[in-house]
Backbone and ligand atoms as CSV (ligand in chain L), in Angstrom:
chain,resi,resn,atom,element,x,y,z
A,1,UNK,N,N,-13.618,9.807,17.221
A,1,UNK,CA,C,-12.775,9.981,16.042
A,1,UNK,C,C,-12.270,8.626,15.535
A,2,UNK,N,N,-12.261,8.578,14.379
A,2,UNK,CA,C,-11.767,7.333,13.478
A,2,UNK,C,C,-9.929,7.060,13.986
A,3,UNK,N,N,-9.747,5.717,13.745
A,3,UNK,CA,C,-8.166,5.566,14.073
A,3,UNK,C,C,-7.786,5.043,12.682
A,4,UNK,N,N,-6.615,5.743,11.811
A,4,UNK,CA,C,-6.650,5.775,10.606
A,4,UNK,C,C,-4.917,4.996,10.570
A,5,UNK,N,N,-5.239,3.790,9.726
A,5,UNK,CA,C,-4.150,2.957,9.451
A,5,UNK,C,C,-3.743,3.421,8.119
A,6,UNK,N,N,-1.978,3.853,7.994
A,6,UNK,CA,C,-1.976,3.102,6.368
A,6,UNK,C,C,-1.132,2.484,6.200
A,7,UNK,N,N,-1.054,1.298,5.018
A,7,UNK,CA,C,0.109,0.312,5.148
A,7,UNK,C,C,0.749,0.811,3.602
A,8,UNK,N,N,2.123,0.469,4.194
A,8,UNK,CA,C,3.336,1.265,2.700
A,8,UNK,C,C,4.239,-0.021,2.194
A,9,UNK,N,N,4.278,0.180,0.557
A,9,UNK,CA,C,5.277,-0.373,0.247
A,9,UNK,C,C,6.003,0.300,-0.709
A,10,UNK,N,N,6.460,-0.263,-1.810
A,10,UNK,CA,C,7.360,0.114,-2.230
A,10,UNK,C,C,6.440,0.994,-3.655
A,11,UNK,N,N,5.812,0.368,-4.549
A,11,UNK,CA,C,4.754,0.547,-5.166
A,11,UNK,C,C,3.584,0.705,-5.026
A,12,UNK,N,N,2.926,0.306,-4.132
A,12,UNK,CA,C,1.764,0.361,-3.682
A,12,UNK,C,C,0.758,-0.446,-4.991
A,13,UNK,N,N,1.426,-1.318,-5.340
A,13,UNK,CA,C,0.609,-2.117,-5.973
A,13,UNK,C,C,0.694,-3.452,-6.170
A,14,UNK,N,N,1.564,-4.379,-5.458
A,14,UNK,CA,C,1.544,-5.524,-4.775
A,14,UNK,C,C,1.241,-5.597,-3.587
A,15,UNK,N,N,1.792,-5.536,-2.410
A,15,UNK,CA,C,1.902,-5.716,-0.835
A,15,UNK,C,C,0.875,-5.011,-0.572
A,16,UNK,N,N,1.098,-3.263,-0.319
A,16,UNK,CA,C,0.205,-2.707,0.737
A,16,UNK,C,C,-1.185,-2.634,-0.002
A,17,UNK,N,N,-1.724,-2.889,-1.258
A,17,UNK,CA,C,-2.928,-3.116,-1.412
A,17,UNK,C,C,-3.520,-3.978,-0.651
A,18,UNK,N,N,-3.131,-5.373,-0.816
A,18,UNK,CA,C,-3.675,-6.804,-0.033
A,18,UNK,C,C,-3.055,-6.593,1.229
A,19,UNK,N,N,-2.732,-5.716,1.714
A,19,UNK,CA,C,-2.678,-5.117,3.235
A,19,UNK,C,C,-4.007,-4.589,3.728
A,20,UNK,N,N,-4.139,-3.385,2.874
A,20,UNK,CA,C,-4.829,-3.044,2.764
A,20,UNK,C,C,-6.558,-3.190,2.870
A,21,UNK,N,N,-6.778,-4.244,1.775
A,21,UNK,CA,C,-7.784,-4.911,1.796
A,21,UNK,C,C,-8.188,-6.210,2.967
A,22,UNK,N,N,-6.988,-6.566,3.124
A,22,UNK,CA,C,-7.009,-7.492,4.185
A,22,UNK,C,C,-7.563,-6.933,5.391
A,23,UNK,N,N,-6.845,-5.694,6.261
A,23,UNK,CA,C,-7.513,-5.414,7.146
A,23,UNK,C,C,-8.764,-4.690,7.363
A,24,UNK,N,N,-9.180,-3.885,6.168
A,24,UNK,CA,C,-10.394,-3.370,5.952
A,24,UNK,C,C,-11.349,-4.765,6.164
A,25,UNK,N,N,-11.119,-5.816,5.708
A,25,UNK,CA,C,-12.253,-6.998,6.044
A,25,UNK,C,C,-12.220,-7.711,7.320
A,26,UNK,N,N,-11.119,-6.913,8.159
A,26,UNK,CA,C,-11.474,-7.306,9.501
A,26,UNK,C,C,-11.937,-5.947,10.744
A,27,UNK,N,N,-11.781,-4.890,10.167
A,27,UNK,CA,C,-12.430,-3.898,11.061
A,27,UNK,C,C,-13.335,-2.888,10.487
A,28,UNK,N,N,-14.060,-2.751,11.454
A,28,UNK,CA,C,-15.161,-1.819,11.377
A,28,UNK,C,C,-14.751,-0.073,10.301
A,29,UNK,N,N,-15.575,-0.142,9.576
A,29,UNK,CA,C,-15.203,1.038,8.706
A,29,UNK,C,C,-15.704,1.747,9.433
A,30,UNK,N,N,-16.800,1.773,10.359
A,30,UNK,CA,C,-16.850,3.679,10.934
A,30,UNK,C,C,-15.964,4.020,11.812
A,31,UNK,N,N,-15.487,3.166,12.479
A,31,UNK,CA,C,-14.197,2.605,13.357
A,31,UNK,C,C,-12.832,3.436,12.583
A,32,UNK,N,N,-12.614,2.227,11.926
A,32,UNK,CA,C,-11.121,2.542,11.501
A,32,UNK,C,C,-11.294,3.038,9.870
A,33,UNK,N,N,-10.659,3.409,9.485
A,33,UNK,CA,C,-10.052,3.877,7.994
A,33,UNK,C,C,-8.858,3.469,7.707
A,34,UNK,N,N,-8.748,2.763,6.460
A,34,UNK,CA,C,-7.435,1.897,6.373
A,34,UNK,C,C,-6.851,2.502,5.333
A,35,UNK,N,N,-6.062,2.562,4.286
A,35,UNK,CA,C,-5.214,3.337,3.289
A,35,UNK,C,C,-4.293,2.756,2.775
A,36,UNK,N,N,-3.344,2.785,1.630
A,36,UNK,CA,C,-2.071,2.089,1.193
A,36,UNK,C,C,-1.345,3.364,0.629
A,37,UNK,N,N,0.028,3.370,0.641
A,37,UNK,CA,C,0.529,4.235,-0.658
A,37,UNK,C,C,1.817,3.062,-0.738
A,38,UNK,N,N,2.437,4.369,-1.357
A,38,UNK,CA,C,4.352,3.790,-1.633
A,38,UNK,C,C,4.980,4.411,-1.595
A,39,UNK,N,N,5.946,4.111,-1.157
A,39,UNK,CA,C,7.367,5.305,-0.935
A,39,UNK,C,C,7.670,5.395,-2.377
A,40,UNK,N,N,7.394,4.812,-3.325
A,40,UNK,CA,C,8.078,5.616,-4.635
A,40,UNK,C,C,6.757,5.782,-5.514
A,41,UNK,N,N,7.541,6.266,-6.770
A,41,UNK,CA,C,5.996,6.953,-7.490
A,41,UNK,C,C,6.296,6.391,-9.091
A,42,UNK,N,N,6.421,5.191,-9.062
A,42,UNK,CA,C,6.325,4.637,-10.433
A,42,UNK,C,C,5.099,4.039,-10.573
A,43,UNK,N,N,3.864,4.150,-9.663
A,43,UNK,CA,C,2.865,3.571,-9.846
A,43,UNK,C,C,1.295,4.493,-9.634
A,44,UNK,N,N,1.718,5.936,-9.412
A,44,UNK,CA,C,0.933,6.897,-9.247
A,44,UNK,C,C,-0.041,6.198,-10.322
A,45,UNK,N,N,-1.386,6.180,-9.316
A,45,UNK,CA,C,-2.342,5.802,-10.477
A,45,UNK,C,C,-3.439,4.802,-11.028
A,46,UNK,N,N,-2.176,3.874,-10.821
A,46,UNK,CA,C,-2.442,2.336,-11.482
A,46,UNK,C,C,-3.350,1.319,-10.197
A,47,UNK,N,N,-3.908,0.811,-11.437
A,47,UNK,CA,C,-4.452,-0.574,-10.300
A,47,UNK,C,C,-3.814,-0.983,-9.671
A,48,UNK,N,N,-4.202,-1.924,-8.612
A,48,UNK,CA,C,-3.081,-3.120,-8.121
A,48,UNK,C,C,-2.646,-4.497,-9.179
A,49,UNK,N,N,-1.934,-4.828,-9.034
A,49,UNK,CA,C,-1.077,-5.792,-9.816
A,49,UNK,C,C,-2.204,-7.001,-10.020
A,50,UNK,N,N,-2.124,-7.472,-10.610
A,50,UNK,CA,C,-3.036,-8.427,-11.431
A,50,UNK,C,C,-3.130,-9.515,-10.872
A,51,UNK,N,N,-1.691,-9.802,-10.101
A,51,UNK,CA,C,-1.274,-10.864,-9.194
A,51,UNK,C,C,-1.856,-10.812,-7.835
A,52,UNK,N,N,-2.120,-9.821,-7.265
A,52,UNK,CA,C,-2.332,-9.275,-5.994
A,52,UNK,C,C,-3.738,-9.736,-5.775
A,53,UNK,N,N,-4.728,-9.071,-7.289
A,53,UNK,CA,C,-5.647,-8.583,-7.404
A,53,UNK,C,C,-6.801,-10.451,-7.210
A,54,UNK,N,N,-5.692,-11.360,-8.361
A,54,UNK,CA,C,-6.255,-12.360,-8.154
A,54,UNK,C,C,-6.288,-13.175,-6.668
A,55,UNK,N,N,-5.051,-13.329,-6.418
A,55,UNK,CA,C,-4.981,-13.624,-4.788
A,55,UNK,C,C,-6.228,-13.291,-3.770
A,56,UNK,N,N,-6.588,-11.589,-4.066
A,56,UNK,CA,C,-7.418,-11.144,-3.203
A,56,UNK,C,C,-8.903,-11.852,-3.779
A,57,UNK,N,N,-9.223,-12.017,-4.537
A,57,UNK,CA,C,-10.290,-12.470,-5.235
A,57,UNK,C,C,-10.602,-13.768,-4.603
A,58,UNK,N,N,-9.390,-14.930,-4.873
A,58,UNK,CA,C,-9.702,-16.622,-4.388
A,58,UNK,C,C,-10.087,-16.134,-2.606
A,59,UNK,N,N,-9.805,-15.561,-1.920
A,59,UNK,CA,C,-10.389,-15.055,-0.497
A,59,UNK,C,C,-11.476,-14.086,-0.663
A,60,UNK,N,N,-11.923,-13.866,-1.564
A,60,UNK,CA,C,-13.334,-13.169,-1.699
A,60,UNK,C,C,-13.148,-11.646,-1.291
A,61,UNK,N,N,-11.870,-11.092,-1.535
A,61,UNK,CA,C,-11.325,-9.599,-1.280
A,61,UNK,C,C,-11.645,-9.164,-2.678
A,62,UNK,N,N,-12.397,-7.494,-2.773
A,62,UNK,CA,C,-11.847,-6.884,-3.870
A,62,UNK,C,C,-11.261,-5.899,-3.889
A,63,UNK,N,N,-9.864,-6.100,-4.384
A,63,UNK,CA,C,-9.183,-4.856,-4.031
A,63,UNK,C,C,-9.110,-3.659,-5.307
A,64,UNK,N,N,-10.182,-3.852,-6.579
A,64,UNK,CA,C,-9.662,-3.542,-7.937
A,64,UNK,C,C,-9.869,-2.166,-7.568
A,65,UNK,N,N,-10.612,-1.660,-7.135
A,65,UNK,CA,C,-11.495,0.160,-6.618
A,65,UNK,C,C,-10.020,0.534,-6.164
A,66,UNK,N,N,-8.597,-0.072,-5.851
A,66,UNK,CA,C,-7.712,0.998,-4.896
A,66,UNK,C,C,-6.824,1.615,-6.387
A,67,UNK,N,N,-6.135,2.448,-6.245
A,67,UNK,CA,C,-5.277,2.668,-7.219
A,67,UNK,C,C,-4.170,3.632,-6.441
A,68,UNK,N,N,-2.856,3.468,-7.116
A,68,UNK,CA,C,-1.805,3.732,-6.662
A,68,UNK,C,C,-1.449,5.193,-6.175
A,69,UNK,N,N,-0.847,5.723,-5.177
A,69,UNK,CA,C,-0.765,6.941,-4.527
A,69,UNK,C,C,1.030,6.681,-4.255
A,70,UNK,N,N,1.665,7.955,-4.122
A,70,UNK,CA,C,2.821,7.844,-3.221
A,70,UNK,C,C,2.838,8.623,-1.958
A,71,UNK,N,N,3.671,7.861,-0.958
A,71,UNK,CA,C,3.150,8.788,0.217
A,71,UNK,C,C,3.786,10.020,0.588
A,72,UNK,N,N,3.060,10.563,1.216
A,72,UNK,CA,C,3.187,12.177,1.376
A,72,UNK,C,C,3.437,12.805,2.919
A,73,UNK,N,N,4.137,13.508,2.912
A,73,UNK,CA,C,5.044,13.842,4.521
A,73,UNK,C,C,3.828,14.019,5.536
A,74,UNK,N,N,2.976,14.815,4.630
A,74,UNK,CA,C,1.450,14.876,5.242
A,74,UNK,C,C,0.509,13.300,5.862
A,75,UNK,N,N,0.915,12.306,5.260
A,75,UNK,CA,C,0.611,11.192,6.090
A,75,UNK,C,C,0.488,10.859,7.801
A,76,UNK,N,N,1.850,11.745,7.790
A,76,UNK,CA,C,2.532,11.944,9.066
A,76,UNK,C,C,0.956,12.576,9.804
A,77,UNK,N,N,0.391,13.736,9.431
A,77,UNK,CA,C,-0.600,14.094,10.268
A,77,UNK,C,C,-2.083,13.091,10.130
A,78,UNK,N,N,-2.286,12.593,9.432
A,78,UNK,CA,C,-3.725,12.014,8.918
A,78,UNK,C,C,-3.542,10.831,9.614
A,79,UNK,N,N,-2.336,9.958,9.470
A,79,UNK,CA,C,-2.502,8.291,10.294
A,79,UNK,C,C,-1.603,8.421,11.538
A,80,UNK,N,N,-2.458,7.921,12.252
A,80,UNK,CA,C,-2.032,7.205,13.866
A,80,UNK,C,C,-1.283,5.752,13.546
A,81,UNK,N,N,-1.209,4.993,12.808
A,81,UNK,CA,C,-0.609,3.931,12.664
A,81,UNK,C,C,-0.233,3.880,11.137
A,82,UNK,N,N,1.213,3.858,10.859
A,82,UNK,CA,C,1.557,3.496,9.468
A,82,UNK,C,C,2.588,1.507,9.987
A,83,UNK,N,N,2.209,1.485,8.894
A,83,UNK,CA,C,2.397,0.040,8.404
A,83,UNK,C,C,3.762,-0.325,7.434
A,84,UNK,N,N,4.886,-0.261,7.757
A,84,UNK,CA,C,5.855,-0.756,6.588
A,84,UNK,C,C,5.543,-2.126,5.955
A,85,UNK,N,N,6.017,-2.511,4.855
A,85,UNK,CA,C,5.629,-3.964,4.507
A,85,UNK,C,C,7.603,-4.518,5.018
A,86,UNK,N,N,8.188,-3.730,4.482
A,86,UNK,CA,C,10.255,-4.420,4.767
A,86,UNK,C,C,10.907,-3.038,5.208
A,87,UNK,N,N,11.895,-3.814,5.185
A,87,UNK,CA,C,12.827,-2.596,6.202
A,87,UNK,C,C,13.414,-1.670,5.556
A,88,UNK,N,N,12.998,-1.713,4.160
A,88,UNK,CA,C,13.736,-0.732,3.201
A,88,UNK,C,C,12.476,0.417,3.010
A,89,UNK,N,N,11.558,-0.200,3.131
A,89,UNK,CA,C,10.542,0.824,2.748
A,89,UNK,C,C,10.439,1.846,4.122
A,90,UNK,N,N,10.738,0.752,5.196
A,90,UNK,CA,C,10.686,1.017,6.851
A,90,UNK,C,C,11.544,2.461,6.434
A,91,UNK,N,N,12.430,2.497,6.485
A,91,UNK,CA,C,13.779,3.503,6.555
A,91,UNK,C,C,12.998,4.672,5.760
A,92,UNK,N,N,12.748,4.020,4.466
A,92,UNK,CA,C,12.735,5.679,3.534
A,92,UNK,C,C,10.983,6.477,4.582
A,93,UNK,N,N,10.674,5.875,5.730
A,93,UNK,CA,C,9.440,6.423,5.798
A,93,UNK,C,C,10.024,7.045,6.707
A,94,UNK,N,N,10.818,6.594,7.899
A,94,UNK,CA,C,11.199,6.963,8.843
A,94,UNK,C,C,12.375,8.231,8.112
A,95,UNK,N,N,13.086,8.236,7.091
A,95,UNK,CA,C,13.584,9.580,6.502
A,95,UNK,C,C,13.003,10.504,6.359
A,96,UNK,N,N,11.685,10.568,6.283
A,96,UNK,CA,C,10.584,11.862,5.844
A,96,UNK,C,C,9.834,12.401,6.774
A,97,UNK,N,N,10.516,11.422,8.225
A,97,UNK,CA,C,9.736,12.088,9.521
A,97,UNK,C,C,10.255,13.701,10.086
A,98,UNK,N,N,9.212,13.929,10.716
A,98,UNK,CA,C,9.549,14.958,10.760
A,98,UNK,C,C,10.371,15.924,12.034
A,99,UNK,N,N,9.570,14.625,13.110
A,99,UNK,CA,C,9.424,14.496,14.634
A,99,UNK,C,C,9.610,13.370,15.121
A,100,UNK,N,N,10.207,12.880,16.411
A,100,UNK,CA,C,9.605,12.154,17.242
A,100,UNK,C,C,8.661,11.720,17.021
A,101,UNK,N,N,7.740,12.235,17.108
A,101,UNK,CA,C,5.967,11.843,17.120
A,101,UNK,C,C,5.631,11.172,15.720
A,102,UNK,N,N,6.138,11.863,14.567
A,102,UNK,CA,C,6.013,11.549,13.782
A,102,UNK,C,C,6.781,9.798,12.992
A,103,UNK,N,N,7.866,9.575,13.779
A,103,UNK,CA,C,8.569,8.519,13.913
A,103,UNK,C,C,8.149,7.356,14.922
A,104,UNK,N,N,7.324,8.006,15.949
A,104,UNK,CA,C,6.511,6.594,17.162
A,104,UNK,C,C,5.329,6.033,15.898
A,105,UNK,N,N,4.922,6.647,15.224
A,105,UNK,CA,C,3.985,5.846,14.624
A,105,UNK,C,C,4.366,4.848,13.347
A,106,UNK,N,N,5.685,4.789,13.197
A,106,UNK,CA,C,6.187,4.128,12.005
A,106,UNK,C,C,6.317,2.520,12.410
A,107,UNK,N,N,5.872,1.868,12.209
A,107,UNK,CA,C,5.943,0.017,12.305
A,107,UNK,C,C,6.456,-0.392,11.513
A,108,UNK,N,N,7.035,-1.569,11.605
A,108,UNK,CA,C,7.613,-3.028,10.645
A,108,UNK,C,C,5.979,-3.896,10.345
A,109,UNK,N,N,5.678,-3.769,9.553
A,109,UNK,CA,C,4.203,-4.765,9.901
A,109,UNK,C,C,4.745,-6.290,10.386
A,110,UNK,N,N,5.321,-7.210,9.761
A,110,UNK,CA,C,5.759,-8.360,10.477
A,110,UNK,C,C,6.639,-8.450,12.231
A,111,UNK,N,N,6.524,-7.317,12.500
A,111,UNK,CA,C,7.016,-7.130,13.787
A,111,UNK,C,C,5.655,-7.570,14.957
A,112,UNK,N,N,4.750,-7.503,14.686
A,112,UNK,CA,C,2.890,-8.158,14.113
A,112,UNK,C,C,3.448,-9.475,15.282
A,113,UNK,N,N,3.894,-9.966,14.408
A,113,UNK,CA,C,4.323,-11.612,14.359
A,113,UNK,C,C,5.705,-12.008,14.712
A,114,UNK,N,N,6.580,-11.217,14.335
A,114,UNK,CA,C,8.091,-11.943,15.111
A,114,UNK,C,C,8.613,-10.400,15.487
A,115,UNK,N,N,8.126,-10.051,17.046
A,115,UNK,CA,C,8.872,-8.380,17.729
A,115,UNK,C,C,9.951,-8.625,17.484
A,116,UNK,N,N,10.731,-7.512,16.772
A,116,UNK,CA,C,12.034,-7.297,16.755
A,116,UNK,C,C,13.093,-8.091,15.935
A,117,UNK,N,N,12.070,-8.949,15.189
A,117,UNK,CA,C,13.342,-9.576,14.291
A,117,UNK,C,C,13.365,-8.646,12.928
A,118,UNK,N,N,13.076,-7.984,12.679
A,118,UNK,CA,C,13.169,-7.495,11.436
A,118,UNK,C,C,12.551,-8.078,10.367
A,119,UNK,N,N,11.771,-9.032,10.429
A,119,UNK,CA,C,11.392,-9.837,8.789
A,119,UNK,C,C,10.693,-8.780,8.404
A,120,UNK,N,N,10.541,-8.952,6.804
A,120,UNK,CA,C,9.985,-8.283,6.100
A,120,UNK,C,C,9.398,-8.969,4.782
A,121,UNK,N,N,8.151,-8.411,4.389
A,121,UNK,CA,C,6.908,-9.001,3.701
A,121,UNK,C,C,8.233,-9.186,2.227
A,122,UNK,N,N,8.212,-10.018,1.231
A,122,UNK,CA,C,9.322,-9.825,0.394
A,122,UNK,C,C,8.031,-9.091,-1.067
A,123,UNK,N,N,9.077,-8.126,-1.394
A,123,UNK,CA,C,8.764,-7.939,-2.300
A,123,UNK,C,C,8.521,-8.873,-3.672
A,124,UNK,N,N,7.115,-9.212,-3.953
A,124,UNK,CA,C,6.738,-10.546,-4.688
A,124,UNK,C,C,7.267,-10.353,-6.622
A,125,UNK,N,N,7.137,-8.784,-6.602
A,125,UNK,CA,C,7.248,-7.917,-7.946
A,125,UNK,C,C,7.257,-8.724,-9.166
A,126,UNK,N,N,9.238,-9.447,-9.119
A,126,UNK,CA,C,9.720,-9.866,-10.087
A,126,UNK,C,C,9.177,-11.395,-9.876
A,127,UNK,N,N,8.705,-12.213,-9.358
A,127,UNK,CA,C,8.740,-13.320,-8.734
A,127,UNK,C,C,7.291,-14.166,-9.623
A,128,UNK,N,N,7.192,-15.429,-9.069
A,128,UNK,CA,C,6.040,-15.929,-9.395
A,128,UNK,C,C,4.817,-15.490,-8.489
A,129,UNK,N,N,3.520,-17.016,-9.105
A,129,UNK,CA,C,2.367,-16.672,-8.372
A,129,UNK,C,C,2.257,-17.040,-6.752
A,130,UNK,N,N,3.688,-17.567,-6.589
A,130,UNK,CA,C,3.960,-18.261,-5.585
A,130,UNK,C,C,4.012,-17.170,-4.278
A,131,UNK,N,N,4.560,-16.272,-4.812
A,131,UNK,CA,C,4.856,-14.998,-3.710
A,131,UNK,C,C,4.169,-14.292,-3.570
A,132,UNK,N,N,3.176,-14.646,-4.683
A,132,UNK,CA,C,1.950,-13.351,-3.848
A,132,UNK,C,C,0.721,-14.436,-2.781
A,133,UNK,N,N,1.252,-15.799,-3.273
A,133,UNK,CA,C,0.398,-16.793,-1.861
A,133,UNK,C,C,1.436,-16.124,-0.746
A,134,UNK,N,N,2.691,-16.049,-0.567
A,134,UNK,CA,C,3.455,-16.111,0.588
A,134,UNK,C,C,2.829,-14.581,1.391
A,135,UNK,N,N,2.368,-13.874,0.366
A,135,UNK,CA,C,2.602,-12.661,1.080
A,135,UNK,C,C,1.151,-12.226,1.145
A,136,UNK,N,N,0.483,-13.240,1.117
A,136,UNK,CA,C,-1.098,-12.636,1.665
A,136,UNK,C,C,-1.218,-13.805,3.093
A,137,UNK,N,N,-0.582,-14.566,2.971
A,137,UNK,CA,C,-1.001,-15.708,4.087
A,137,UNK,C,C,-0.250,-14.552,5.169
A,138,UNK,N,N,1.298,-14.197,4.976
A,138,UNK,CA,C,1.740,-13.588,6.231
A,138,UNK,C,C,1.110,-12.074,6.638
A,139,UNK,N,N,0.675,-11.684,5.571
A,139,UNK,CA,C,-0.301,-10.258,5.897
A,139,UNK,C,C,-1.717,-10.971,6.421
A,140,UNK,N,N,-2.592,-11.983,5.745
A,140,UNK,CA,C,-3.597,-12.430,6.876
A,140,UNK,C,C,-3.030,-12.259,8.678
A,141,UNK,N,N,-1.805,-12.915,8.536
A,141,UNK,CA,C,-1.752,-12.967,9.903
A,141,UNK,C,C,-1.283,-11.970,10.944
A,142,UNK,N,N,-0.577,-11.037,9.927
A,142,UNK,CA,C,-0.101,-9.779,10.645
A,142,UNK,C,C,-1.639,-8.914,11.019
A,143,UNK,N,N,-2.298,-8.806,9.751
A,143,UNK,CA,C,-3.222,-8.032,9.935
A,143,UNK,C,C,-4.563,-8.625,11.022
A,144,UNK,N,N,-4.666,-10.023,11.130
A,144,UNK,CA,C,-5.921,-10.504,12.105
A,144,UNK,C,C,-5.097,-10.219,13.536
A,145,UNK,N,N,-3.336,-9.565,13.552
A,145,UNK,CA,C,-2.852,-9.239,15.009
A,145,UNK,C,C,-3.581,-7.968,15.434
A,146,UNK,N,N,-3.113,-7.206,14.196
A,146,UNK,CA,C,-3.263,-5.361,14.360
A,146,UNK,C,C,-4.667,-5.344,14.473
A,147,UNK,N,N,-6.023,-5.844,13.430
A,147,UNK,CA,C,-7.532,-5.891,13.587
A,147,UNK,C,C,-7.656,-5.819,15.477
A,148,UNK,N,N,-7.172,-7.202,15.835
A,148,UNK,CA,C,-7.197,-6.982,17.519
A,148,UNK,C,C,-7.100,-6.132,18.149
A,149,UNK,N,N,-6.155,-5.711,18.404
A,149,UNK,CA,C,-5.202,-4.754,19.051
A,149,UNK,C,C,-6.176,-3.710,19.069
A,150,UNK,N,N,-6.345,-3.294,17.211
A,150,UNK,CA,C,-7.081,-1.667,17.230
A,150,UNK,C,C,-8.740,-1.959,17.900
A,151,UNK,N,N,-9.405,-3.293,18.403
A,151,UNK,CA,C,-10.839,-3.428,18.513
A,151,UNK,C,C,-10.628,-3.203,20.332
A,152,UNK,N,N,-9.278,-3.319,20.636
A,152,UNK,CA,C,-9.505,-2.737,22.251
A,152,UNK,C,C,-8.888,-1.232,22.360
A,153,UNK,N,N,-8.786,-0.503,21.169
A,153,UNK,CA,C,-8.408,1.132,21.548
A,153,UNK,C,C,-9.798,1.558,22.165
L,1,4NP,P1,P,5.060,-3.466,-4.091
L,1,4NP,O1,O,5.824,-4.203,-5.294
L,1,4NP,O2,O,6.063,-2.530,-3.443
L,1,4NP,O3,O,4.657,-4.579,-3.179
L,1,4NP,O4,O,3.888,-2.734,-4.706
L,1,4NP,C1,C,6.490,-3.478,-6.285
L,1,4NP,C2,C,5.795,-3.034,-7.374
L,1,4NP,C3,C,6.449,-2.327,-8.369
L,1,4NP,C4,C,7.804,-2.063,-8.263
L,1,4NP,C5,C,8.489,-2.501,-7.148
L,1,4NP,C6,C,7.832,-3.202,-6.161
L,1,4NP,N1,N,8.468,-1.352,-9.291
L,1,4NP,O5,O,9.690,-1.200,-9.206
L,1,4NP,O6,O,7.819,-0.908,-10.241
């Protein structure tokens, strides 16, 4: 059976796309299945952000094929590993749990990289082109942790 990641943000059309895409180019697709949504739904739909989209491009990612979803309590059954991008998105996922079980699978993704401090991917939204470099270099590195990890399940 496939081990099915998905990574969440707020929109699902900055962060967890180039999450997204990021780790799909480091693991095996018959392997794993990777996914994005967002805890909110102002983006049902839409491409990823233009900003995102170029970022993923200068690394030879294409992320234009994803388009925006919000996530659904039902997540809870389909992924073995969800992915927060910050601790705000962290919370509203962990609000919609249902279970225990359903709450062991909720992560900080930068927890990846610093256990237990809380950092979180910043939302690049309002910002320059500057923040969507910041926030693919620290998702490269979160995600070449998790790629690992899932190649010895
Ligand atoms: P994301 O960024 O959560 O990384 O996709 C955002 C995109 C859109 C909005 C907020 C954050 N928004 O409020 O529309």
């Amino acid at each position: 059976m496939k081990t099915n990641v998905l990574m969440v943000c707020l929109g699902n059309i900055c962060r967890s796309p180039l999450a997204e895409g990021i780790l799909k180019s480091k693991t095996d697709p018959k392997k794993i299945f990777v996914d994005s949504a967002g805890t909110g739904d102002y983006h049902i739909g839409d491409s990823p952000d233009p900003r995102s989209i170029k970022i993923a491009q200068t690394k030879d990612l294409d992320i234009t094929a994803q388009r925006g979803r919000q996530f659904q309590v039902t997540d809870f059954d389909k992924f073995h590993y969800i992915y927060a991008m910050d601790t705000f998105n962290y919370g509203d996922i962990i609000g919609l749990a249902r279970n225990e079980e359903d709450k062991k699978k909720v992560f900080l993704i930068l927890d990846e990289i610093f256990p237990g401090e809380n950092v979180d991917v910043p939302d690049p939204y309002q910002g320059g082109e500057q923040g969507f470099i910041n926030v693919y270099n620290m998702l490269e590195e979160a995600c070449s942790i998790i790629a690992t990890k899932l190649k010895g399940k």
